[in-house]
Structures are given as C-alpha cells and as structure tokens.
Kinemage of the C-alpha trace (Angstrom):
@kinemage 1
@onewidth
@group {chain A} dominant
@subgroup {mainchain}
@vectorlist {calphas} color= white
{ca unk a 1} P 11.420 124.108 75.581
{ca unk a 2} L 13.951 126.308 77.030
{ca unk a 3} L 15.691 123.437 78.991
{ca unk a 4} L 15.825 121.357 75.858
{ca unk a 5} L 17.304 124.176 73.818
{ca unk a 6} L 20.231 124.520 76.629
{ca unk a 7} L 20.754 120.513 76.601
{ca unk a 8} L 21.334 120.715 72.753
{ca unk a 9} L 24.796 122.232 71.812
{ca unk a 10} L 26.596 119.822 74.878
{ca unk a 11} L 24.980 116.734 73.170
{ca unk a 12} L 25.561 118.017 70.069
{ca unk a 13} L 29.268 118.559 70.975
{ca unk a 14} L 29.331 114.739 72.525
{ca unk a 15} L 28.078 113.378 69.623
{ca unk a 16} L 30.609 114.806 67.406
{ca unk a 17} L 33.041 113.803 69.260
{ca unk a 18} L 31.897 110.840 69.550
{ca unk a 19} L 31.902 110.151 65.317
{ca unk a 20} L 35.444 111.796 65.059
{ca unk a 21} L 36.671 109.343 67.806
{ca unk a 22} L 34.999 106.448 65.740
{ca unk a 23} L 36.966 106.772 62.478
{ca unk a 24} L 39.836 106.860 64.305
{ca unk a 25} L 39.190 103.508 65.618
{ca unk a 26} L 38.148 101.837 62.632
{ca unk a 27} L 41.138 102.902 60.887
{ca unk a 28} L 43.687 101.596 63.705
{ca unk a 29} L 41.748 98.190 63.355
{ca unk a 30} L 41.841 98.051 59.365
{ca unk a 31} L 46.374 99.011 60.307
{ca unk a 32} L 46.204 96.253 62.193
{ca unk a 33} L 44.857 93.748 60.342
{ca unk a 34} L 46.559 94.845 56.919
{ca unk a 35} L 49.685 94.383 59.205
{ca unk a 36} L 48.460 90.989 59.891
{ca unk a 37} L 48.296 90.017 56.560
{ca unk a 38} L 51.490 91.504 55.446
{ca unk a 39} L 53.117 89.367 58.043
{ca unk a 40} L 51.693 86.221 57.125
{ca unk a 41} L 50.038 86.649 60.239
{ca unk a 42} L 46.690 85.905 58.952
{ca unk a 43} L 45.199 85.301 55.052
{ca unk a 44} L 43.594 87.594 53.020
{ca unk a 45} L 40.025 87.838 53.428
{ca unk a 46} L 39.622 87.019 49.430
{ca unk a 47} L 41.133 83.369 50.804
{ca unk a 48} L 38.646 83.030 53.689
{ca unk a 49} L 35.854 83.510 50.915
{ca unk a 50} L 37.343 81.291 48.653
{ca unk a 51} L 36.974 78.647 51.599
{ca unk a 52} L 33.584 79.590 52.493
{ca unk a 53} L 32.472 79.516 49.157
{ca unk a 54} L 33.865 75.977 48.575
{ca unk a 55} L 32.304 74.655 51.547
{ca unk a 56} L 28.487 76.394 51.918
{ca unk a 57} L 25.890 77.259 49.292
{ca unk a 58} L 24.966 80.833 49.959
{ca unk a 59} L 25.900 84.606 49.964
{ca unk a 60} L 28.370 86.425 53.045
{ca unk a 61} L 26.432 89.056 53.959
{ca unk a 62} L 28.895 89.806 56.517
{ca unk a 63} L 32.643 89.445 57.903
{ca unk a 64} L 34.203 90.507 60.868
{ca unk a 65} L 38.093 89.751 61.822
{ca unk a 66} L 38.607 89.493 65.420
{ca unk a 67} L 41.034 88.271 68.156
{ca unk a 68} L 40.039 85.796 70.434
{ca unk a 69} L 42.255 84.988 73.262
{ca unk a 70} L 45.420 85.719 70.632
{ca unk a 71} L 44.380 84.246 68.172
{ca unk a 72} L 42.673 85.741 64.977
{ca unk a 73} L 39.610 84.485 63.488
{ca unk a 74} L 37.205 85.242 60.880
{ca unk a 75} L 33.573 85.286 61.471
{ca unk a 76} L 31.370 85.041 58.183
{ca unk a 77} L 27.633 85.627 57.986
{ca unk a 78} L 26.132 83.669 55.043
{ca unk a 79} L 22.567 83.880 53.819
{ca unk a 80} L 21.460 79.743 53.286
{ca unk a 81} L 19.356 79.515 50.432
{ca unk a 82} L 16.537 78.433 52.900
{ca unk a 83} L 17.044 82.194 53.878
{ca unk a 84} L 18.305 81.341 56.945
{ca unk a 85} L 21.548 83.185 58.605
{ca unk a 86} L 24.431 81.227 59.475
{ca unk a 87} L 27.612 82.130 61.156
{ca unk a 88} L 30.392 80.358 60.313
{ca unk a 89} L 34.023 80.968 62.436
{ca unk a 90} L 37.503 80.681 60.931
{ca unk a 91} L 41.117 80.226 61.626
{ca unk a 92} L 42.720 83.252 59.961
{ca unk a 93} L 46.146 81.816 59.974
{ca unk a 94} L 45.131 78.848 58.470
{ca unk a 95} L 41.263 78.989 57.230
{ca unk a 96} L 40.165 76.126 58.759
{ca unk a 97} L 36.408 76.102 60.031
{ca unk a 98} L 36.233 76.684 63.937
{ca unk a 99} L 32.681 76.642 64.235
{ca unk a 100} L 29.811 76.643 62.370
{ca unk a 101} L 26.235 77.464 63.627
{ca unk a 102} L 22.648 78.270 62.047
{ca unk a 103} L 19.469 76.652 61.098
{ca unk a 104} L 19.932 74.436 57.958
{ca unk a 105} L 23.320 74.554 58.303
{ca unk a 106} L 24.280 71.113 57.142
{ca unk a 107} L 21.870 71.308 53.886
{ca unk a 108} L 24.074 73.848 53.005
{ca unk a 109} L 26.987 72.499 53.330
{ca unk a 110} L 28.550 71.232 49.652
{ca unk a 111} L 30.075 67.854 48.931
{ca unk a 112} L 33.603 67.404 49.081
C-alpha cells in the first residue's frame, strides 16, 4: 500500500502533463488545417460532406484530415443503412473519392 501511495503523485504528475501537452497539439493541427483552407489549400470540410452526402446513403460518424505523403486527404466514416461502417478517403484539394472501403459499400452508393 505504501509503495503504491509513493508511485501516485509521479504518475499523477505524468499524466497531467501528458493532457496539457495534448491540447496543445490538437490546436496546432486545427492552425494548420484552417491555414489550409484559407489558402485554397484544401476545401472546407462542409464541401467534403456535401460530396459524401451526394454520393452514399448514410450518416458520417466520423472525419479525420490528414497528410499522406504531401498530400491532404479526408477520411469519412459513414454508418450504411445496413449498419455497417464504411470508410470512405478524399482528395481535399479537389474532393474527389480516393478510396472507398466497407461491407455493403456499393448498395450504398446513390445513382448519379
């Protein structure tokens, strides 16, 4: 009992450090991509859901921008109707679809 009781204030102290370093990071990620955008570097995210939702029945339950090898993308989790997850990749610059994977995929997909 006594050993835990020493252990507690240094993990204590890591952890807080920890969720003030965290913050700091998410904000320097949400500068960079609002920089992005201002640039014309890459499209709003309201465009990339426009897109999404013109292409795929179903609700984004999640969106994440990232840079891959340069070049920014948007990856979209949609809930299918079938309740299925898919994940669906886009061209920020330009919103076209990269990639799309997920079971029942194509019954989800809308008519052009």
């Amino acid at each position: 009992m006594r050993r835990a009781a020493r252990l507690l204030p240094p993990v204590i102290g890591a952890l807080s450090l920890l969720l003030a370093v965290a913050p700091a990071h998410a904000d320097k990620d949400a500068d960079r991509a609002r920089a992005a955008v201002q640039s014309g570097e890459i499209l709003p995210l309201t465009r990339i859901l426009e897109t999404v939702s013109s292409q795929y029945a179903g609700d984004v339950i999640g969106v994440k921008l990232d840079r891959d090898d340069g070049a920014w993308q948007y990856e979209v989790k949609l809930l299918l109707p079938g309740g299925s997850v898919a994940k669906l990749e886009y061209d920020a610059r330009t919103a076209a679809l990269l990639k799309a994977k997920g079971r029942d995929i194509e019954q989800a997909r809308k008519k052009p």
